[in-house]
C-alpha positions as a Markdown table, in Angstrom:
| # | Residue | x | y | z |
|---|---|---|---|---|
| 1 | Unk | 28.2 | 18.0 | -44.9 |
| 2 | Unk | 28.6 | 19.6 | -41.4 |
| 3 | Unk | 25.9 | 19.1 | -38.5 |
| 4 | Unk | 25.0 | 22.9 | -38.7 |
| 5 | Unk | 24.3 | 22.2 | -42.5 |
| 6 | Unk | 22.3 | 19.0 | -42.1 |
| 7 | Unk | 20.3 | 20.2 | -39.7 |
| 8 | Unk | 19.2 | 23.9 | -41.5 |
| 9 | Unk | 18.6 | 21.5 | -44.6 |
| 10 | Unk | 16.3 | 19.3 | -42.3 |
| 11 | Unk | 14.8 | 22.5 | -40.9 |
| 12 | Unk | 14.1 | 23.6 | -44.6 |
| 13 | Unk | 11.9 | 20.8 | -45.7 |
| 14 | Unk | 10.6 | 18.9 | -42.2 |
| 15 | Unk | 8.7 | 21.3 | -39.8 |
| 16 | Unk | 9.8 | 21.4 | -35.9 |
| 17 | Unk | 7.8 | 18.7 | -34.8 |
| 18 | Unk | 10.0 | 16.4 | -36.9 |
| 19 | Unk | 13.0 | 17.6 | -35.1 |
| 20 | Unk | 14.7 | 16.8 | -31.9 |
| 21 | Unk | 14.4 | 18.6 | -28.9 |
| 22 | Unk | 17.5 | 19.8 | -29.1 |
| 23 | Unk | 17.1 | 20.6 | -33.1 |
| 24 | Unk | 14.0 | 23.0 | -32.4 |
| 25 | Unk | 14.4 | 26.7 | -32.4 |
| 26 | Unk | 13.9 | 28.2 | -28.8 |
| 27 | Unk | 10.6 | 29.5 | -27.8 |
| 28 | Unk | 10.5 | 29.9 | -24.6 |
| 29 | Unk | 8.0 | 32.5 | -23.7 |
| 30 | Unk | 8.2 | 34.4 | -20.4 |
| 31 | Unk | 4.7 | 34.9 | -18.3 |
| 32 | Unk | 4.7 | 37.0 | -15.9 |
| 33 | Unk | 4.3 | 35.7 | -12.0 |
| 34 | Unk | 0.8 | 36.2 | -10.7 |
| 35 | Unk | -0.2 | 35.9 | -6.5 |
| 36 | Unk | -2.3 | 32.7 | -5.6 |
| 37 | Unk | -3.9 | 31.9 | -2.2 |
| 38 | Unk | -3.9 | 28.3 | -2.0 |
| 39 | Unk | -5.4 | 26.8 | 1.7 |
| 40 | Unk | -3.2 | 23.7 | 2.1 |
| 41 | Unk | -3.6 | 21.8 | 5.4 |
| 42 | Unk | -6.1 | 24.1 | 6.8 |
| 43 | Unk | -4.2 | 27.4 | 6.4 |
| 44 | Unk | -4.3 | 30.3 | 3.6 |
| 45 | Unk | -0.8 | 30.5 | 1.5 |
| 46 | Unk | -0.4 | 33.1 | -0.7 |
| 47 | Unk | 2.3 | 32.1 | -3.4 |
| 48 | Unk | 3.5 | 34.7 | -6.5 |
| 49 | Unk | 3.8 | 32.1 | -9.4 |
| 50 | Unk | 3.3 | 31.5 | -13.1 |
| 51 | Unk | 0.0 | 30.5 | -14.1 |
| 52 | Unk | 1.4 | 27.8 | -15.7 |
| 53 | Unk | 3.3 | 25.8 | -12.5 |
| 54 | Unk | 1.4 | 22.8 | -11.5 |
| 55 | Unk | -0.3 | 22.1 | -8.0 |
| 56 | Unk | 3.1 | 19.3 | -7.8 |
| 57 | Unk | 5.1 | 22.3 | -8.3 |
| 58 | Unk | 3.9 | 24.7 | -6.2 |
| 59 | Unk | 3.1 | 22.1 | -3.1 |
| 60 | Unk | 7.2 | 20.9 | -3.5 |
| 61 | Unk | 9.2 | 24.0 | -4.8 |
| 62 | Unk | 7.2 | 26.7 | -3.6 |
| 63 | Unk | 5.3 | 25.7 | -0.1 |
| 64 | Unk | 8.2 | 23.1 | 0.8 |
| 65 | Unk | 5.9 | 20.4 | 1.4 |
| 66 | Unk | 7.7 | 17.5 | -0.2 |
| 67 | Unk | 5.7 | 14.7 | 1.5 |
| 68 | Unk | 3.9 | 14.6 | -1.9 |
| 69 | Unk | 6.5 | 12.9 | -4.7 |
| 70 | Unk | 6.9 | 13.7 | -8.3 |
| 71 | Unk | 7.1 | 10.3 | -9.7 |
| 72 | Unk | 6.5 | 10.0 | -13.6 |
| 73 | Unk | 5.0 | 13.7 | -13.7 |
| 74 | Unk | 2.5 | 12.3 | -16.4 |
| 75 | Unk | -0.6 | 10.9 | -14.1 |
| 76 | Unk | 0.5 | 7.4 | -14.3 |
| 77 | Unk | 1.8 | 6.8 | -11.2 |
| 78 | Unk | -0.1 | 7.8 | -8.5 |
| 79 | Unk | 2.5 | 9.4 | -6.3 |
| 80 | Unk | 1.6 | 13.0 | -6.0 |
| 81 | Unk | -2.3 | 12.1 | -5.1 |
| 82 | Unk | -3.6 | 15.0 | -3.1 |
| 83 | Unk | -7.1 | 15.7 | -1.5 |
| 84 | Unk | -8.9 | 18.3 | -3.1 |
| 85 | Unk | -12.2 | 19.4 | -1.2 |
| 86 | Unk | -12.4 | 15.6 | -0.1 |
| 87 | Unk | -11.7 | 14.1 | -3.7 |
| 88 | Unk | -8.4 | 12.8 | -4.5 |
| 89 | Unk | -6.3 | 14.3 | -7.7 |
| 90 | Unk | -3.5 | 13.9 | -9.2 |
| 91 | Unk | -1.5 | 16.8 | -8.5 |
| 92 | Unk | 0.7 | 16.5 | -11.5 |
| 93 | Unk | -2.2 | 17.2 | -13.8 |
| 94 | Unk | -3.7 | 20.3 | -12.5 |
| 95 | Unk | -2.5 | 23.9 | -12.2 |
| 96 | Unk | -2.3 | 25.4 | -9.0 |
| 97 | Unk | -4.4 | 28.2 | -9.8 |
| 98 | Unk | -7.3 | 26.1 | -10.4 |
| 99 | Unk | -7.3 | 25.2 | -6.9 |
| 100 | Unk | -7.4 | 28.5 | -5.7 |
| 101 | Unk | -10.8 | 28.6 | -3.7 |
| 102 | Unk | -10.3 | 24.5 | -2.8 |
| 103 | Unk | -9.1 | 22.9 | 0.6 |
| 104 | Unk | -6.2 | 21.3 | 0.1 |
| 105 | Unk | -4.8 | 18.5 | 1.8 |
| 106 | Unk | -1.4 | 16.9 | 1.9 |
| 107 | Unk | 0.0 | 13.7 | 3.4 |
| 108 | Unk | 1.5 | 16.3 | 5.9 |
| 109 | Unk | -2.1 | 17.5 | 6.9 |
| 110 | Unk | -3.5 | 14.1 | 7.2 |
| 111 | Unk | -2.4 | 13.9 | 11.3 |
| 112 | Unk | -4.3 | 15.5 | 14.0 |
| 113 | Unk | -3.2 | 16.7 | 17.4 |
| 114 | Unk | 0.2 | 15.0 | 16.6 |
| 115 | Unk | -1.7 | 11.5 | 16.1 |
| 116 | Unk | -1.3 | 10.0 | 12.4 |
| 117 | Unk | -4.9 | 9.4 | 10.7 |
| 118 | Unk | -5.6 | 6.0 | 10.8 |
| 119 | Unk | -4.8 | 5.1 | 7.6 |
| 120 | Unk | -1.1 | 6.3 | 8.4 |
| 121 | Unk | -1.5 | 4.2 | 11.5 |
| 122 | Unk | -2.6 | 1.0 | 9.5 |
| 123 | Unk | 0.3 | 1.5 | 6.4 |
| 124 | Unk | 2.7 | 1.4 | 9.5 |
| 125 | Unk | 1.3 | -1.5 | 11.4 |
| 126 | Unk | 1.1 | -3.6 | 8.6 |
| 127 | Unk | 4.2 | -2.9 | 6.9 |
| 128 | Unk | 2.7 | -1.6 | 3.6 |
| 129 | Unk | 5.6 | -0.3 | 2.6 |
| 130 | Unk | 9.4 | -0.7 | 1.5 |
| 131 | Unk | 11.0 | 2.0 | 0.2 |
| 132 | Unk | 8.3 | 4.4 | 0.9 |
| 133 | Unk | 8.2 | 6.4 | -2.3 |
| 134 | Unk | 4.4 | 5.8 | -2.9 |
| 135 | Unk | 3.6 | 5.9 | 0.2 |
| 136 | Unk | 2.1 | 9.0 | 0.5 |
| 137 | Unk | 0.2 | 9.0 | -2.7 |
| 138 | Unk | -1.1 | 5.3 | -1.2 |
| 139 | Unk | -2.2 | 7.2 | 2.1 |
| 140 | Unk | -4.0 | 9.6 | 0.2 |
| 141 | Unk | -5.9 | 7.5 | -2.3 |
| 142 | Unk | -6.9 | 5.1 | 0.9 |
| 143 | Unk | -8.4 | 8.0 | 2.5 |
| 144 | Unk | -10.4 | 9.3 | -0.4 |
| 145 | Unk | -11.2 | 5.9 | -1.3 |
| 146 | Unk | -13.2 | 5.5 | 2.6 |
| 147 | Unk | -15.0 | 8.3 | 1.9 |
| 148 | Unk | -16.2 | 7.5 | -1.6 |
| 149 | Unk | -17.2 | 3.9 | -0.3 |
| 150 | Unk | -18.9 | 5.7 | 3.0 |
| 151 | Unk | -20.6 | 7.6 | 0.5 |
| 152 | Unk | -21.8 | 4.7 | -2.2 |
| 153 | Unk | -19.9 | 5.5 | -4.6 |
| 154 | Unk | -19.5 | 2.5 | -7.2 |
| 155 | Unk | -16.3 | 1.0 | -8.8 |
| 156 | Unk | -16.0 | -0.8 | -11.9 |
| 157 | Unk | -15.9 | -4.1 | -9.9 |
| 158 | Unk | -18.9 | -3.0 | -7.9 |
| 159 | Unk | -21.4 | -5.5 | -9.7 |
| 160 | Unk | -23.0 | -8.0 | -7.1 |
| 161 | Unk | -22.0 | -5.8 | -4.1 |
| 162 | Unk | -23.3 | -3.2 | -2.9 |
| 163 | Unk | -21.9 | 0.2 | -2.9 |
| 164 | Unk | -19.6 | 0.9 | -0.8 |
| 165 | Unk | -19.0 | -2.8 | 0.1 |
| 166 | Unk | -15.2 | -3.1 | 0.8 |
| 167 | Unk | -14.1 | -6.3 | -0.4 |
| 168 | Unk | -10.3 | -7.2 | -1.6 |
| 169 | Unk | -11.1 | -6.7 | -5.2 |
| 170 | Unk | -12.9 | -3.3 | -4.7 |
| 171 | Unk | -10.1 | -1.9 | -2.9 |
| 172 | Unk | -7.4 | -3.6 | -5.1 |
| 173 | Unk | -9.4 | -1.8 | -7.9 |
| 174 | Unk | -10.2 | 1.5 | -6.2 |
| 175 | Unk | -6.6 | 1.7 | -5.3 |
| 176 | Unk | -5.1 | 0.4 | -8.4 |
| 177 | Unk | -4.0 | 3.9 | -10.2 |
| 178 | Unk | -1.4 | 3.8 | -7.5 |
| 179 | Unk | 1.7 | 1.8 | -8.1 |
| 180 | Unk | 4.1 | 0.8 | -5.8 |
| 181 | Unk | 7.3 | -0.5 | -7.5 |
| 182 | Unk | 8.1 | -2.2 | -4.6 |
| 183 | Unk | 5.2 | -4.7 | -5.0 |
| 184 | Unk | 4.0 | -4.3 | -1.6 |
| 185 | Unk | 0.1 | -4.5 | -2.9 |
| 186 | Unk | -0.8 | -7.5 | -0.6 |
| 187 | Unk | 0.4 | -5.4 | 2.7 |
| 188 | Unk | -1.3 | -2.3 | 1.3 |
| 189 | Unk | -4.7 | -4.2 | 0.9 |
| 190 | Unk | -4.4 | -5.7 | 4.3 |
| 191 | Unk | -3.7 | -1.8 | 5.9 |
| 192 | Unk | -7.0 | -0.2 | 4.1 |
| 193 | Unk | -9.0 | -3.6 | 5.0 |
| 194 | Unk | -8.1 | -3.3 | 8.8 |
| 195 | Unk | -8.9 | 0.8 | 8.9 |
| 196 | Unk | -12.6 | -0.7 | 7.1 |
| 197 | Unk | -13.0 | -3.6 | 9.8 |
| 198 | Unk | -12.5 | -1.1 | 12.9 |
| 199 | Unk | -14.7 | 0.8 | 11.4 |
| 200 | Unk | -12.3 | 4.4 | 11.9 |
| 201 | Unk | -13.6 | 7.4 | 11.6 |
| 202 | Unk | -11.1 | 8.0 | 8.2 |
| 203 | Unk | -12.5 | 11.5 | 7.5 |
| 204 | Unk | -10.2 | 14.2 | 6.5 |
């Protein structure tokens, strides 16, 4: 039996989802592009796009700001962590027009006045990096993760501590739905611990 006739046989008595990708009829559906303002970095962007094309997407393809990496694209890495009015997403997960409205903000945005944020500063001065892949996700979650301490916000290792407490374990924990393939945890740890001990102003 050829291929063709196997697979309109399988076709007749499996549905699709039983089939391989490339066995599956085609149904792609076009949708129509749409404008978006976005305010990245502290500026307005308008963008023409599907409704369907992820914040990722449109912060990489569209807006050329390719500081933030597309890692696993399922949420499981950590490496496209954006701010999002203060609160740190994965930007993989969401559409971009959901964040029309928002303030945006980038590993690109995190420098002022041509000084890196001091979280930057720390990664650098304490190595906590190797290949650098993560890295920007890793800036990104530190920085949210200062604020959400400053604010009291309470991890699931918090118990016995009080909020906001920055301790090894709370910021392993509060940093740990970043991975660095490298393994360069320890140095990453000892960057967000100095920013806490000098007491920065780590604000975005």
């Amino acid at each position: 039996m050829g291929r063709s006739l196997r697979i309109l046989v399988k076709r007749a008595i499996m549905p699709d989802d039983d089939l391989t990708p490339f066995q599956r009829p085609s149904t792609s559906i076009h949708v129509p592009e749409q404008p978006v303002t976005l305010r990245v970095n502290g500026a307005d962007c308008t963008l023409s796009i599907e409704p369907r094309v992820t914040l990722l997407d449109a912060l990489r393809e569209v807006l050329g700001l390719t500081g933030t990496k597309k890692g696993c694209d399922h949420g499981q890495c950590g490496a496209c962590t954006v701010l999002v009015d203060g609160q740190r997403i994965n930007a993989c997960l969401t559409l971009a027009i959901m964040q029309e409205g928002r303030e945006i903000v980038t590993v690109e945005g995190l420098a002022a006045d041509g000084r890196p944020h001091p979280v930057q500063a720390a990664f650098i001065e304490h190595d906590a990096f190797q290949c650098g892949y993560c890295t920007p996700g890793q800036v990104c979650s530190a920085v949210a993760l200062l604020r959400e301490a400053r604010e009291g916000q309470a991890s699931a290792v918090t118990a016995g501590e009080r909020p906001g407490a920055l301790g090894d374990a709370e910021i392993r924990e509060r940093m740990s739905g970043n991975l660095c393939r490298c393994g360069a945890y320890a140095n990453i740890v000892a960057a967000v611990r100095s920013v806490v001990e000098r007491n920065a102003d780590f604000g975005t």
